[in-house]
Backbone as a chain_set.jsonl record, in Angstrom:
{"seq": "XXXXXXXXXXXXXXXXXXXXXXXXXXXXXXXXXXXXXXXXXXXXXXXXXXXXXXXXXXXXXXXXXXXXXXXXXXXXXXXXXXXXXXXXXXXXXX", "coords": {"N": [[-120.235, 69.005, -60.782], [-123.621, 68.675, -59.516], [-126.056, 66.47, -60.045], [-129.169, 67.65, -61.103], [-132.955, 67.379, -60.858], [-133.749, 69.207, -63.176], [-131.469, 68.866, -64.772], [-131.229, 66.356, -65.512], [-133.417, 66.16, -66.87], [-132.965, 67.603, -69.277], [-130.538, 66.636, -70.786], [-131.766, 63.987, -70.898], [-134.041, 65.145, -72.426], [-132.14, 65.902, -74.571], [-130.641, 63.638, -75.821], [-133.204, 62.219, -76.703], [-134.655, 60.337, -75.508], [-137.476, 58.16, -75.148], [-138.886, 57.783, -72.845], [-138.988, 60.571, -71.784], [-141.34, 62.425, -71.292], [-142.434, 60.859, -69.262], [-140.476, 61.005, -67.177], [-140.595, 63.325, -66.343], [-143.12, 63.452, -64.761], [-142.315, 61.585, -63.155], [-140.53, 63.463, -61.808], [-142.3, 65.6, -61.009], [-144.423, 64.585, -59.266], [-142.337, 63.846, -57.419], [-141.774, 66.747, -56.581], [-144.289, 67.195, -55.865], [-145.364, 65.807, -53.251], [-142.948, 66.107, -52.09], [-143.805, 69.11, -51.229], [-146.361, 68.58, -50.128], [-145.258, 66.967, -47.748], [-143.77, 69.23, -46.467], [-145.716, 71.327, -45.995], [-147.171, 69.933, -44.109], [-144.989, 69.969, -42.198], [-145.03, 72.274, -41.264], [-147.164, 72.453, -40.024], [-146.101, 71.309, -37.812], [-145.844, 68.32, -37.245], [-145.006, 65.523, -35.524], [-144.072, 63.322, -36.373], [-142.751, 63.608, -38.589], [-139.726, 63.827, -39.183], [-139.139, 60.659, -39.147], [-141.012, 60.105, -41.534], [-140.358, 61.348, -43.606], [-137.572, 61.168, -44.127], [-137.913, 57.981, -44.72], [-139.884, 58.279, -46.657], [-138.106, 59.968, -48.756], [-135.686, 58.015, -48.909], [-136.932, 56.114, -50.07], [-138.485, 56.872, -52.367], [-135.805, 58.287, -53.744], [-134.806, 55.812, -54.084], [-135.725, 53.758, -55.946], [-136.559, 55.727, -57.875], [-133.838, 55.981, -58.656], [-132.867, 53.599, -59.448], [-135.632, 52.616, -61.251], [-135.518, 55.03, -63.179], [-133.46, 56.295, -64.032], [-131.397, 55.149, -64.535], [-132.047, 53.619, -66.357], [-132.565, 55.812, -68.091], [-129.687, 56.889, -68.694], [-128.757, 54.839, -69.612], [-130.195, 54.795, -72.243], [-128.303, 57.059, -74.409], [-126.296, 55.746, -74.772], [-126.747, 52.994, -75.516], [-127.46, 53.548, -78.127], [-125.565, 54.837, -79.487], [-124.129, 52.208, -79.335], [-125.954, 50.651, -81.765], [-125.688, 49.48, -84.747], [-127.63, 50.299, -87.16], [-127.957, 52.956, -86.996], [-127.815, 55.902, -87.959], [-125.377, 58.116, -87.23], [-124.671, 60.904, -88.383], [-127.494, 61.772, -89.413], [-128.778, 61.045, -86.704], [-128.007, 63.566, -85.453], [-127.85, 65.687, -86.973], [-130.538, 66.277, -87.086], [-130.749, 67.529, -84.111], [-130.037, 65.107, -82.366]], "CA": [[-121.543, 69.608, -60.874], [-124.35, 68.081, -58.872], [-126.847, 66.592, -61.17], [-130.413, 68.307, -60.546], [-133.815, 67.226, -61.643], [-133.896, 70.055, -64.449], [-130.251, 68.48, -65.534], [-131.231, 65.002, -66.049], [-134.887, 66.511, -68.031], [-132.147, 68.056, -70.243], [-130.149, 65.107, -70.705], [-133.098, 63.288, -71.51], [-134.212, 65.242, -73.517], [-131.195, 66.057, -75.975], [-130.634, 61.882, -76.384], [-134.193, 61.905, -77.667], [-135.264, 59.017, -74.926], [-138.87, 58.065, -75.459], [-139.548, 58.239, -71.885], [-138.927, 62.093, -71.654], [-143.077, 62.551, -70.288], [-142.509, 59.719, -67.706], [-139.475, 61.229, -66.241], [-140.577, 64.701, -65.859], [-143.922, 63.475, -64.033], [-141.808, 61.453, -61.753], [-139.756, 64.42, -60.677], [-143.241, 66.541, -60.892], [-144.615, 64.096, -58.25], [-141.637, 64.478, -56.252], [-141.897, 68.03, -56.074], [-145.757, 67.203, -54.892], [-145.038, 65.032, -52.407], [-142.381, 67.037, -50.572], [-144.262, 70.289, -51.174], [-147.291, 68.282, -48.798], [-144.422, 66.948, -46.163], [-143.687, 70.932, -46.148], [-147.101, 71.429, -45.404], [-147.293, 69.524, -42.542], [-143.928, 70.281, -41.077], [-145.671, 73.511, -41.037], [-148.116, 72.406, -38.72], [-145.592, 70.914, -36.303], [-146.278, 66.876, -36.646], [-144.094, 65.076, -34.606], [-143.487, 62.175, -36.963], [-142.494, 64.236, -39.669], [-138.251, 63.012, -39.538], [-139.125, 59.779, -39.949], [-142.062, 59.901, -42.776], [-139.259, 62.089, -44.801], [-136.307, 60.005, -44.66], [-138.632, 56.654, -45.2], [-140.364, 58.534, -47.677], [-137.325, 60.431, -50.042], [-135.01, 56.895, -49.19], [-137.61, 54.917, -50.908], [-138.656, 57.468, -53.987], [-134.792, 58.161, -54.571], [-134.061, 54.298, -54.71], [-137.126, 53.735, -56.86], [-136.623, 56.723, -59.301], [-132.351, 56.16, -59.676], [-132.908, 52.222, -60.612], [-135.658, 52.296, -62.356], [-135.606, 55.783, -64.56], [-132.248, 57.399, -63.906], [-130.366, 54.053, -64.955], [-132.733, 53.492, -67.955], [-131.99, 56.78, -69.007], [-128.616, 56.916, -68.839], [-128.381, 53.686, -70.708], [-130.135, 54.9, -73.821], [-127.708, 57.369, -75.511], [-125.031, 54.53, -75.145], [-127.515, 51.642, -76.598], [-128.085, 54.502, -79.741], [-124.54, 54.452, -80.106], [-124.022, 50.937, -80.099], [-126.632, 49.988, -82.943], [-124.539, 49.798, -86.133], [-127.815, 50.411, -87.865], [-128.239, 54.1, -86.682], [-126.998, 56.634, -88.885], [-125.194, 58.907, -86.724], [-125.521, 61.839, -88.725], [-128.687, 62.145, -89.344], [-129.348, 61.55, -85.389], [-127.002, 64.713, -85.116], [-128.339, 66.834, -87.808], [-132.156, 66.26, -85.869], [-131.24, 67.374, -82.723], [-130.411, 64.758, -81.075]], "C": [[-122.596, 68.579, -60.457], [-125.463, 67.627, -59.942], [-128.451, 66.654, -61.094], [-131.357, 67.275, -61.478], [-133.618, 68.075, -63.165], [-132.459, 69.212, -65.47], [-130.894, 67.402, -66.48], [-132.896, 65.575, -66.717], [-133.77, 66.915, -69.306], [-131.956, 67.286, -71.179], [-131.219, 64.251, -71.594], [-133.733, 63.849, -72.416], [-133.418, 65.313, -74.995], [-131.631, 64.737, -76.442], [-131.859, 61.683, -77.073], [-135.047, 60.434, -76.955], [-136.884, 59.346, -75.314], [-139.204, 58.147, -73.859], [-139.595, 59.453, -70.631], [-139.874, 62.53, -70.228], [-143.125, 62.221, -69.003], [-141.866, 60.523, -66.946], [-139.832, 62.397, -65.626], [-141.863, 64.146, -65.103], [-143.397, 63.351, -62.985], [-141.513, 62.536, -60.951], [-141.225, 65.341, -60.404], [-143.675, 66.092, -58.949], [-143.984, 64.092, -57.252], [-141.754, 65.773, -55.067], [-143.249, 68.028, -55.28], [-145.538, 67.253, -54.078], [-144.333, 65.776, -51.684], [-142.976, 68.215, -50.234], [-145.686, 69.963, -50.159], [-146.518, 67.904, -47.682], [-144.065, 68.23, -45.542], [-144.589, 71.164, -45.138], [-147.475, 70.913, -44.205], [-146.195, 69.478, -41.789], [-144.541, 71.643, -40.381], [-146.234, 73.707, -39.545], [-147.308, 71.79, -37.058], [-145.654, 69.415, -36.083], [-144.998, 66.601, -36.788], [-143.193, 64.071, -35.351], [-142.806, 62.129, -38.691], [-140.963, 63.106, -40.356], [-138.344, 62.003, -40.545], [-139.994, 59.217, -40.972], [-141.07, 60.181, -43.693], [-138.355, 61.214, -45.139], [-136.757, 58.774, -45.085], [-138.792, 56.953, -46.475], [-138.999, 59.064, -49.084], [-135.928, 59.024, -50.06], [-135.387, 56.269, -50.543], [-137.627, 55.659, -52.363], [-136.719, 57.769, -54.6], [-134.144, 56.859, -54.961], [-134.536, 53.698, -55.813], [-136.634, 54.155, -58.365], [-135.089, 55.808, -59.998], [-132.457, 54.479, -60.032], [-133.679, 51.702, -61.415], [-135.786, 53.146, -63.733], [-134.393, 55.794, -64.668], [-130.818, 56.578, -64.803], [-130.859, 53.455, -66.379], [-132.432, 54.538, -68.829], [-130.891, 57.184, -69.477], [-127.831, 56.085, -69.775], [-128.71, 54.186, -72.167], [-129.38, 55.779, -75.001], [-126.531, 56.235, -75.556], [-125.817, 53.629, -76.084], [-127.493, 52.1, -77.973], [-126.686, 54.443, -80.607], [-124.289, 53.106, -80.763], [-125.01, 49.906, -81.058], [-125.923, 50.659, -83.922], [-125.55, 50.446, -87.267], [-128.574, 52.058, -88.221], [-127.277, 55.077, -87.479], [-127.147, 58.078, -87.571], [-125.387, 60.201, -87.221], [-126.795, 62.339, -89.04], [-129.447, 62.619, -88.113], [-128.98, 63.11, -85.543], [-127.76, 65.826, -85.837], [-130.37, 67.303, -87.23], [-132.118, 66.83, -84.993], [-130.381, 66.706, -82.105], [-129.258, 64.356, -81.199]], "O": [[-122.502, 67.51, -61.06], [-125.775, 68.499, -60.753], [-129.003, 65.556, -61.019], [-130.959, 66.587, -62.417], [-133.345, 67.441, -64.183], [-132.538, 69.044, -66.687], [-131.059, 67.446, -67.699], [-133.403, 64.517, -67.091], [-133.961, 66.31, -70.361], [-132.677, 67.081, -72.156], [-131.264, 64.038, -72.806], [-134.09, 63.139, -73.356], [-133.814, 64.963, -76.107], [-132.593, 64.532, -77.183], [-131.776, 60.989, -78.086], [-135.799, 59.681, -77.574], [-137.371, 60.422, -75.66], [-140.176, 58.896, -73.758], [-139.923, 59.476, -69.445], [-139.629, 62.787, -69.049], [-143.558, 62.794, -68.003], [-142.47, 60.917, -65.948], [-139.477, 62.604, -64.465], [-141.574, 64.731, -64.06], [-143.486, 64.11, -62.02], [-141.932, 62.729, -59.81], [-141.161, 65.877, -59.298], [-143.46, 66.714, -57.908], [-144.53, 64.26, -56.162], [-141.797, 65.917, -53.845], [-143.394, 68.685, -54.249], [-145.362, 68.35, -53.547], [-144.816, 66.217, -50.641], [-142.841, 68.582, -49.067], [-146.126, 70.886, -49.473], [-146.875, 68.353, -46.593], [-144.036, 68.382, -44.321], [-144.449, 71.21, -43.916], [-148.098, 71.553, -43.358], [-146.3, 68.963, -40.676], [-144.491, 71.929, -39.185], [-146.048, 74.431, -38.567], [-147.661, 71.8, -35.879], [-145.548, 69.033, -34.917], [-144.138, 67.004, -37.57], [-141.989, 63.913, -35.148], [-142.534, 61.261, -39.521], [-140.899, 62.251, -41.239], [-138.065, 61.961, -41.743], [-139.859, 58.048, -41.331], [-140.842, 59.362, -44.583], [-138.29, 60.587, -46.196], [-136.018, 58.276, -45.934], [-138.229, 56.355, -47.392], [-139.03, 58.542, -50.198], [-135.218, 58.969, -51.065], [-134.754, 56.002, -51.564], [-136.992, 55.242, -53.332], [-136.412, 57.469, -55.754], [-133.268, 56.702, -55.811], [-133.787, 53.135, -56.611], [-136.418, 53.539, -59.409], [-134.988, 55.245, -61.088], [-131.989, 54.208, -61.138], [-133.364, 50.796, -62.187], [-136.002, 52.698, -64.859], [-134.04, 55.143, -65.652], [-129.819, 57.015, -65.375], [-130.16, 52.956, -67.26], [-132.112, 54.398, -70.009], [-130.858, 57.796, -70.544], [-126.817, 56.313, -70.434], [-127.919, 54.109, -73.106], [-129.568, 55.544, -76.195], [-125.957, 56.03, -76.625], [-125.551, 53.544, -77.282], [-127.502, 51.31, -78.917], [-126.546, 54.17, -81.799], [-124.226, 52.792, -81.952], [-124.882, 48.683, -81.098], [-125.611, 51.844, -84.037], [-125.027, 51.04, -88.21], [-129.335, 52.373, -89.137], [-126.06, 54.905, -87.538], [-128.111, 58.716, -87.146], [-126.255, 60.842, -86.628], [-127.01, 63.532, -88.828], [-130.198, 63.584, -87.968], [-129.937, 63.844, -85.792], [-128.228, 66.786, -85.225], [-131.028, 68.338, -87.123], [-133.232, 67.037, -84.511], [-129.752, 67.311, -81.237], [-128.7, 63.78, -80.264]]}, "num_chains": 1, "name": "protein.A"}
């Protein structure tokens, strides 16, 4: 299963990460951002290709090392603190 924006908001949210807000702007901004390269494919500019591939290279290298890998880390870190009472997380939510 491919893992979508909406997935990893999920994700993020069950675990209970604190930077939930952040993550969903990023992908918000994403969606901006290509929804104006749209916009001007529209119109026909020439230099479109390579704005896109420059442009979604850079934001997917960006986003997956510095949210995607932060986020992924924190239900492991939650585990490994001895001084986290797993049930309780559990019975919360999260």
């Amino acid at each position: 299963m491919p893992i979508t924006p909406m997935l990893e908001e999920r994700i993020t949210k069950r675990s209970g990460h604190p930077g939930l807000a952040r993550h969903r702007r990023e992908h918000a901004d994403l969606r901006f951002h290509v929804e104006a390269l749209q916009a001007r494919a529209a119109q026909c500019e020439v230099t479109m290709t390579i704005e896109v591939d420059e442009f979604l290279i850079y934001w997917l290298k960006r986003h997956t090392i510095s949210s995607d890998l932060r986020t992924a880390a924190y239900p492991v870190s939650l585990q490994s603190r001895p001084y986290i009472n797993t049930s309780e997380r559990c019975a919360n939510g999260r």
